[in-house]
PDB file of N, CA, C and O in Angstrom:
ATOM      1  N   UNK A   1      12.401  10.111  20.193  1.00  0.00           N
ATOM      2  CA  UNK A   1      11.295   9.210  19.959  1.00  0.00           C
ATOM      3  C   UNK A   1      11.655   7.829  20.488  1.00  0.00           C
ATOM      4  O   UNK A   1      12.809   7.429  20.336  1.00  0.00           O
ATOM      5  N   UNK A   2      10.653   6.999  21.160  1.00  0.00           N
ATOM      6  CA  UNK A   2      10.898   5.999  21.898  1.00  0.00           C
ATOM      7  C   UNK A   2      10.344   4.768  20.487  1.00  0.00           C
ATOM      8  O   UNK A   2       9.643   5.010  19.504  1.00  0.00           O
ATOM      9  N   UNK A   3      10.841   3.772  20.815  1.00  0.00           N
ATOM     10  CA  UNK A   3      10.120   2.487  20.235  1.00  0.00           C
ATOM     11  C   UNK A   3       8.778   2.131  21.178  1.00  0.00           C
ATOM     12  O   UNK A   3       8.557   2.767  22.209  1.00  0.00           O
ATOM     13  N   UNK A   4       8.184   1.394  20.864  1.00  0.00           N
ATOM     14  CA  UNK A   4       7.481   0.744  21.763  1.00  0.00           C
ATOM     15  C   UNK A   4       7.110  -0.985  20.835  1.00  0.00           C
ATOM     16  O   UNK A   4       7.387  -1.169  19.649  1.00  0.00           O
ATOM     17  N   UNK A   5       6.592  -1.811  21.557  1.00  0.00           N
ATOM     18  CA  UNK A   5       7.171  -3.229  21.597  1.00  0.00           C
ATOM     19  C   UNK A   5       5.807  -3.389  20.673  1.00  0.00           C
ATOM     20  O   UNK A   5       4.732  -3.427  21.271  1.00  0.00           O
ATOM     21  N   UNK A   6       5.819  -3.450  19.755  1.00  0.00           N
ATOM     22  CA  UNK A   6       4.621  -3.766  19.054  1.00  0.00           C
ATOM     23  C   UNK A   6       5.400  -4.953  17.879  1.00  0.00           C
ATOM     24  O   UNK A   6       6.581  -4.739  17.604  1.00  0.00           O
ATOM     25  N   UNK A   7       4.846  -5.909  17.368  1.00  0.00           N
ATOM     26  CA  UNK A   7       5.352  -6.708  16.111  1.00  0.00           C
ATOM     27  C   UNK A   7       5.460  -6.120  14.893  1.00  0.00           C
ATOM     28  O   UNK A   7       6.473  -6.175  14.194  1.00  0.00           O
ATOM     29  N   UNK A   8       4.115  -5.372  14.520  1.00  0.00           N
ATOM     30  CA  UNK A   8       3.662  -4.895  13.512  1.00  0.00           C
ATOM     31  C   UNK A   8       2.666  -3.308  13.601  1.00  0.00           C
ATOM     32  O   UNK A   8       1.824  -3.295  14.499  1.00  0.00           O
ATOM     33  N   UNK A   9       2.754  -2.207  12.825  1.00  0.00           N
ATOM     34  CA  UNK A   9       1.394  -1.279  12.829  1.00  0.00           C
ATOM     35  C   UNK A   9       1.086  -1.121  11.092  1.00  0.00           C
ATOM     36  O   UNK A   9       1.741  -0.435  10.307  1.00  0.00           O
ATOM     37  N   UNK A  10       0.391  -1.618  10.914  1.00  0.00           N
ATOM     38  CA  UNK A  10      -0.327  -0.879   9.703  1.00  0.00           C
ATOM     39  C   UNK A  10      -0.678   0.990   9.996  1.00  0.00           C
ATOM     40  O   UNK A  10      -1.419   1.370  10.902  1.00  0.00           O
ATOM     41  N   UNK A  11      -0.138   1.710   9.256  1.00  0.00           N
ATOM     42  CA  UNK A  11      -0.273   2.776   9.578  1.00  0.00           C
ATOM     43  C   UNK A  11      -0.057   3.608   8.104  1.00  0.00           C
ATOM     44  O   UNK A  11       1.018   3.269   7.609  1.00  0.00           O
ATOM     45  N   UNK A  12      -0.746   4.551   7.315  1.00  0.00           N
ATOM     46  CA  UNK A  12      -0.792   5.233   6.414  1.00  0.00           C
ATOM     47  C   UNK A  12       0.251   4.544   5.278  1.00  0.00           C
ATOM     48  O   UNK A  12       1.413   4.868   5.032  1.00  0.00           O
ATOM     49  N   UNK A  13      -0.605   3.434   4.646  1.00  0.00           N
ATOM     50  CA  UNK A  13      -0.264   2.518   4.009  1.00  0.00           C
ATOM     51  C   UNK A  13       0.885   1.773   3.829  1.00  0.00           C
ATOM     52  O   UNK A  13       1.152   1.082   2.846  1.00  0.00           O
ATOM     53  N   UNK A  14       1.911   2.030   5.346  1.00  0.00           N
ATOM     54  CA  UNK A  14       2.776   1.360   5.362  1.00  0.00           C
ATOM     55  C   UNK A  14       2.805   0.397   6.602  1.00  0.00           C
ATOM     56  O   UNK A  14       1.939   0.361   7.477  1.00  0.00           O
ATOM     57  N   UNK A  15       4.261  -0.602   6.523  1.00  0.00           N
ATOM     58  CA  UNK A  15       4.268  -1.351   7.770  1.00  0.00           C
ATOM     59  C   UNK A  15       5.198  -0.855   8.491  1.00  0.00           C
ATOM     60  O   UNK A  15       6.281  -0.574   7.978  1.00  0.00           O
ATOM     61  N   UNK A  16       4.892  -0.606  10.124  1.00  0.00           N
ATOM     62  CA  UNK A  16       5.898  -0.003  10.573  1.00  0.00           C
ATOM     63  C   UNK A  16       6.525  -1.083  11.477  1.00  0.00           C
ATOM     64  O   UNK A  16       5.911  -2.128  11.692  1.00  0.00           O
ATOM     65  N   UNK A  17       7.384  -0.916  11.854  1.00  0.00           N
ATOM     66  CA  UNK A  17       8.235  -2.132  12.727  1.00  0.00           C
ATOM     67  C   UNK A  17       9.354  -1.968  13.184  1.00  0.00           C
ATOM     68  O   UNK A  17      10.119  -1.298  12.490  1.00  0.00           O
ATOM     69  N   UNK A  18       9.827  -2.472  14.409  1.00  0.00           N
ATOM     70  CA  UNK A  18      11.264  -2.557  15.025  1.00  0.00           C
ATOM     71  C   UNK A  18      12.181  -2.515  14.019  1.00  0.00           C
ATOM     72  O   UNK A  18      13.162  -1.771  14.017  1.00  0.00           O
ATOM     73  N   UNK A  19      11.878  -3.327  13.125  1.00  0.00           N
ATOM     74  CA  UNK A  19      13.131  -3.230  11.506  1.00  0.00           C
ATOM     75  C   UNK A  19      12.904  -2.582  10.658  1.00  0.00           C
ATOM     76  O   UNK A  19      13.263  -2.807   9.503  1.00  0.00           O
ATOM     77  N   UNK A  20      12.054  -1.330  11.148  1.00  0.00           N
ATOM     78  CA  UNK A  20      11.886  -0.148   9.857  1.00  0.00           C
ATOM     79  C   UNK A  20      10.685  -0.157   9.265  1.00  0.00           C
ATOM     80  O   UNK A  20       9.816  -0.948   9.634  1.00  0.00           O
ATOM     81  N   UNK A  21      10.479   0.760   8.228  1.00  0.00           N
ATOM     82  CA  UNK A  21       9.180   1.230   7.474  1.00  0.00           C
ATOM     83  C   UNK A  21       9.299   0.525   6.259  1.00  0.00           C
ATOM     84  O   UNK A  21      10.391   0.651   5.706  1.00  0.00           O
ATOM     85  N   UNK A  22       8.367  -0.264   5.635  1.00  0.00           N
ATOM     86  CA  UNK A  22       8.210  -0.338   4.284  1.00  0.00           C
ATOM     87  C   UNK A  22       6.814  -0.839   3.653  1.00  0.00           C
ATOM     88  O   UNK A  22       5.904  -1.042   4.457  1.00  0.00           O
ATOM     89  N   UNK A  23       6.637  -0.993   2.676  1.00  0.00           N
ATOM     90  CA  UNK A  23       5.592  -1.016   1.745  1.00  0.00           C
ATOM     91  C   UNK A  23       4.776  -1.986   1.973  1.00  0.00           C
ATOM     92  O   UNK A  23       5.267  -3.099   2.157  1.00  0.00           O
ATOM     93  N   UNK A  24       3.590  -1.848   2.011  1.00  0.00           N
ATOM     94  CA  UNK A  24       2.681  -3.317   2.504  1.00  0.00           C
ATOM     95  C   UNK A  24       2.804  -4.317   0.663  1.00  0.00           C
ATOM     96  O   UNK A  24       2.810  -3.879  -0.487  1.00  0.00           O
ATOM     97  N   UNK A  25       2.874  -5.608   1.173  1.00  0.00           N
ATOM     98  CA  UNK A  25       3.345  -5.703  -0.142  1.00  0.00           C
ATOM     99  C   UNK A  25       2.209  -6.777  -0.705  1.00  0.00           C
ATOM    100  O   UNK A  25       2.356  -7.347  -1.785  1.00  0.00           O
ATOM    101  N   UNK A  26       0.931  -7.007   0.249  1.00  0.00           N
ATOM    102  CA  UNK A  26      -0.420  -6.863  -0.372  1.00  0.00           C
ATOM    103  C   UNK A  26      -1.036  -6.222  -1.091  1.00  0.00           C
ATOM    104  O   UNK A  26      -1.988  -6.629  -1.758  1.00  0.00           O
ATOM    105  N   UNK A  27      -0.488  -4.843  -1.070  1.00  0.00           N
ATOM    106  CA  UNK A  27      -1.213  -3.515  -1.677  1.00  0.00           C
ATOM    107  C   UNK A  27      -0.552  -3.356  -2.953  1.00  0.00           C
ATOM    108  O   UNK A  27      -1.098  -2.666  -3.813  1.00  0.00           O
ATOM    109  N   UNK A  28       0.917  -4.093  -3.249  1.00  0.00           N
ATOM    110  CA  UNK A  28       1.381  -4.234  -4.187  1.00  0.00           C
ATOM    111  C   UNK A  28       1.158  -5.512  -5.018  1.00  0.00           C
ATOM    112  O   UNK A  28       1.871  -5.420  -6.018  1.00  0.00           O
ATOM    113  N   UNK A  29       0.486  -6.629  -5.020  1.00  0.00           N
ATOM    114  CA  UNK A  29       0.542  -7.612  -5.288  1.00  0.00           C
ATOM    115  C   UNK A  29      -1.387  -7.298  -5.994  1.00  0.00           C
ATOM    116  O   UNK A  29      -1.865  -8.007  -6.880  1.00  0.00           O
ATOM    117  N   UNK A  30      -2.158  -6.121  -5.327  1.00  0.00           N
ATOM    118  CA  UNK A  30      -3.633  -6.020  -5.810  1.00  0.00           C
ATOM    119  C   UNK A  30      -3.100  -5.120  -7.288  1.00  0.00           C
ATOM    120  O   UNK A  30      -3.866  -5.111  -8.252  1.00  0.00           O
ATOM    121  N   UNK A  31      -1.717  -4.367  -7.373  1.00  0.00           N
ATOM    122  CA  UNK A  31      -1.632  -3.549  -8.307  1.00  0.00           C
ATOM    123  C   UNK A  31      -1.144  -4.551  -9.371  1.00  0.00           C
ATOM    124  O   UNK A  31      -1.217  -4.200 -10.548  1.00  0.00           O
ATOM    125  N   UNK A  32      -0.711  -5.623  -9.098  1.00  0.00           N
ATOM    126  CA  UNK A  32      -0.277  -6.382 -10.151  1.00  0.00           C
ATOM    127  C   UNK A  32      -0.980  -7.300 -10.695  1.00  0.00           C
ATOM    128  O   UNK A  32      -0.500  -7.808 -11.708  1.00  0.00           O
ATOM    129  N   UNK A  33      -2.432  -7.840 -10.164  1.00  0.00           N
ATOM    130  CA  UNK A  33      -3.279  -8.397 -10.295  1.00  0.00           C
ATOM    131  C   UNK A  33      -4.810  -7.281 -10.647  1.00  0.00           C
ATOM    132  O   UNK A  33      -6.004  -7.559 -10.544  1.00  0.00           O
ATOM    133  N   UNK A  34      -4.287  -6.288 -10.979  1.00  0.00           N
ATOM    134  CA  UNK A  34      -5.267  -5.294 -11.184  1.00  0.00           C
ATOM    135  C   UNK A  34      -6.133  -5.761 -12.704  1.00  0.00           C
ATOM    136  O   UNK A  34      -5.200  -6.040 -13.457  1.00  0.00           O
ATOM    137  N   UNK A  35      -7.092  -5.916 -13.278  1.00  0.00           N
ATOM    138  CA  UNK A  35      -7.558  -5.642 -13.828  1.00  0.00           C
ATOM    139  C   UNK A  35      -7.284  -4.673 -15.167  1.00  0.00           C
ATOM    140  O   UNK A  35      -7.324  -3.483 -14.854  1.00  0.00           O
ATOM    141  N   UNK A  36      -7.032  -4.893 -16.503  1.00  0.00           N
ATOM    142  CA  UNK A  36      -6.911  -3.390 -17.425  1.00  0.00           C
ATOM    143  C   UNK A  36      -8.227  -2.889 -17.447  1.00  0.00           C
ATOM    144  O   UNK A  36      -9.318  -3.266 -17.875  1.00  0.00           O
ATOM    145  N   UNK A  37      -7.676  -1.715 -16.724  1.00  0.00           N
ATOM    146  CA  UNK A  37      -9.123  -0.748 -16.947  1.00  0.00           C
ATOM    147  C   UNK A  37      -9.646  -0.720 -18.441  1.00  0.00           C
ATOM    148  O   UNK A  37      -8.958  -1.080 -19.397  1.00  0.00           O
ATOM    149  N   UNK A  38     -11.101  -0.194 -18.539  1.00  0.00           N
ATOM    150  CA  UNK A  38     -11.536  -0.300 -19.635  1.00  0.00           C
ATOM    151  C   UNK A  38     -12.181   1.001 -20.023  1.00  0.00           C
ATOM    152  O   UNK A  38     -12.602   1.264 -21.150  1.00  0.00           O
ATOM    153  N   UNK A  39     -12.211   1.722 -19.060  1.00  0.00           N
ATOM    154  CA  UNK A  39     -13.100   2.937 -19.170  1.00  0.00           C
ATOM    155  C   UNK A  39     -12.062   4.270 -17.785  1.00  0.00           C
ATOM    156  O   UNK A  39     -11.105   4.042 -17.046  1.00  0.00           O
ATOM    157  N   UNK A  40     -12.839   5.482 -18.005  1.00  0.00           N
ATOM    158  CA  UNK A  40     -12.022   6.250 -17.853  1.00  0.00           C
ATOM    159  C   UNK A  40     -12.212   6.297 -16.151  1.00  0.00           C
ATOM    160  O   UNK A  40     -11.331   6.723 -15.404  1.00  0.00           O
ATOM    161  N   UNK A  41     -13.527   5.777 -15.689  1.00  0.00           N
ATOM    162  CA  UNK A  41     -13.626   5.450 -14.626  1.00  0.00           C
ATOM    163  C   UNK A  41     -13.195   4.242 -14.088  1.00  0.00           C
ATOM    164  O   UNK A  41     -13.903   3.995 -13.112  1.00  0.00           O
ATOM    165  N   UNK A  42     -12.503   3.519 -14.239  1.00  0.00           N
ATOM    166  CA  UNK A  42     -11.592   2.248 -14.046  1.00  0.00           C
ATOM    167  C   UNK A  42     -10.178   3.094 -14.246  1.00  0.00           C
ATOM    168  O   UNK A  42      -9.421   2.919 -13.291  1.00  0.00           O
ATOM    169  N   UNK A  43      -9.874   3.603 -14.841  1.00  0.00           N
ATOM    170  CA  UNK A  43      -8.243   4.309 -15.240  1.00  0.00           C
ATOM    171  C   UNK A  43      -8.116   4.988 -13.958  1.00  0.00           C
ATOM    172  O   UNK A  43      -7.113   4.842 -13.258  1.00  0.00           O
ATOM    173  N   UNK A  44      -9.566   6.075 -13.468  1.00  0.00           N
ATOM    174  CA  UNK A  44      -9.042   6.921 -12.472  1.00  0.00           C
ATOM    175  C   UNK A  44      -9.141   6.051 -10.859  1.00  0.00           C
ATOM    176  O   UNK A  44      -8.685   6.606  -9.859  1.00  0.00           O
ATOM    177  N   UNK A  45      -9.690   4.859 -10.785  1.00  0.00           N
ATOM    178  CA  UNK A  45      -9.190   3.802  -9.487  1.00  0.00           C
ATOM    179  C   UNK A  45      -7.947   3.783  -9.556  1.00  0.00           C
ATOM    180  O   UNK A  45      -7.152   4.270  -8.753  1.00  0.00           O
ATOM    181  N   UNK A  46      -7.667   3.037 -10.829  1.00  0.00           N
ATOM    182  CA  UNK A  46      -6.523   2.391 -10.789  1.00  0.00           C
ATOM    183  C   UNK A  46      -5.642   3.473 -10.027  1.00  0.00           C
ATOM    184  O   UNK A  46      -5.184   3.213  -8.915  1.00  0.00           O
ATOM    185  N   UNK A  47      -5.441   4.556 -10.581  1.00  0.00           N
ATOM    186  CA  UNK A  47      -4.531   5.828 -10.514  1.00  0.00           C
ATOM    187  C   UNK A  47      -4.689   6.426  -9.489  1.00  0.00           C
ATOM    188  O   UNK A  47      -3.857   7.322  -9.351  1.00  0.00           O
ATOM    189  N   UNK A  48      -5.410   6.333  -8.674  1.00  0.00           N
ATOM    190  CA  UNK A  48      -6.140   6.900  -7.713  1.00  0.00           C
ATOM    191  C   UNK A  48      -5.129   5.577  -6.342  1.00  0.00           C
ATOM    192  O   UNK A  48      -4.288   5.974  -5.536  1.00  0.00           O
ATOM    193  N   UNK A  49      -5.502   4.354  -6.467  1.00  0.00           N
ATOM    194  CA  UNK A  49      -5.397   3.568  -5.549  1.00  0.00           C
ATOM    195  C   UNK A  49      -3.251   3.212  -5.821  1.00  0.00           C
ATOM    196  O   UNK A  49      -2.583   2.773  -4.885  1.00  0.00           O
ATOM    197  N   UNK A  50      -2.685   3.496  -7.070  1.00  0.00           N
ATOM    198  CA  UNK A  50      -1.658   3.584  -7.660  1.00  0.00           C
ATOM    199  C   UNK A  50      -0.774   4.497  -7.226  1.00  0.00           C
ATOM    200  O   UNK A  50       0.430   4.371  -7.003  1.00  0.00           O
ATOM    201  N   UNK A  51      -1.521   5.477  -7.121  1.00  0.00           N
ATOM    202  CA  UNK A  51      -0.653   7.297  -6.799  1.00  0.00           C
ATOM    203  C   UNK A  51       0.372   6.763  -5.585  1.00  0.00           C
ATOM    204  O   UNK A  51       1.592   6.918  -5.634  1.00  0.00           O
ATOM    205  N   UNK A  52      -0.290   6.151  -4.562  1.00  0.00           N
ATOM    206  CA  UNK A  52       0.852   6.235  -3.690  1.00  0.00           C
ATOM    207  C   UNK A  52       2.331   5.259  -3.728  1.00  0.00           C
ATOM    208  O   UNK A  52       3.493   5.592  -3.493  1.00  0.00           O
ATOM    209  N   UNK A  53       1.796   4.052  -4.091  1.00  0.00           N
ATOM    210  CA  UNK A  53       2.988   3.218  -4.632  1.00  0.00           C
ATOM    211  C   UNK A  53       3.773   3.143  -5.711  1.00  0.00           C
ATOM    212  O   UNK A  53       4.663   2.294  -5.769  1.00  0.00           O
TER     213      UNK A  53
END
C-alpha cells in the first residue's frame, strides 16, 4: 500500500493521516456535551451515535 500526499481524510469516522489513524475528536467532544437523554428515544441516539466511540 502506497501513501499518497494528502494532509488529512475524514474517512469512516476516523482521521486518517501520514501520522496514522485516530479518533475525530469533534465527535468526541459532541459525546461529552451530549445532552441526558430523557426518554427512550434520546437513550437510543445517544447509543446509537456512541456505539462506535
Amino acid at each position: 500500500m502506497m501513501w499518497t500526499s494528502f494532509a488529512t481524510e475524514r474517512s469512516l469516522r476516523l482521521l486518517i493521516s501520514i501520522n496514522g489513524i485516530r479518533i475525530d475528536l469533534k465527535k468526541v467532544k459532541v459525546i461529552i456535551n451530549w445532552q441526558e437523554p430523557e426518554n427512550v428515544k434520546n437513550i437510543r441516539a445517544f447509543i446509537g451515535f456512541t456505539n462506535f466511540y
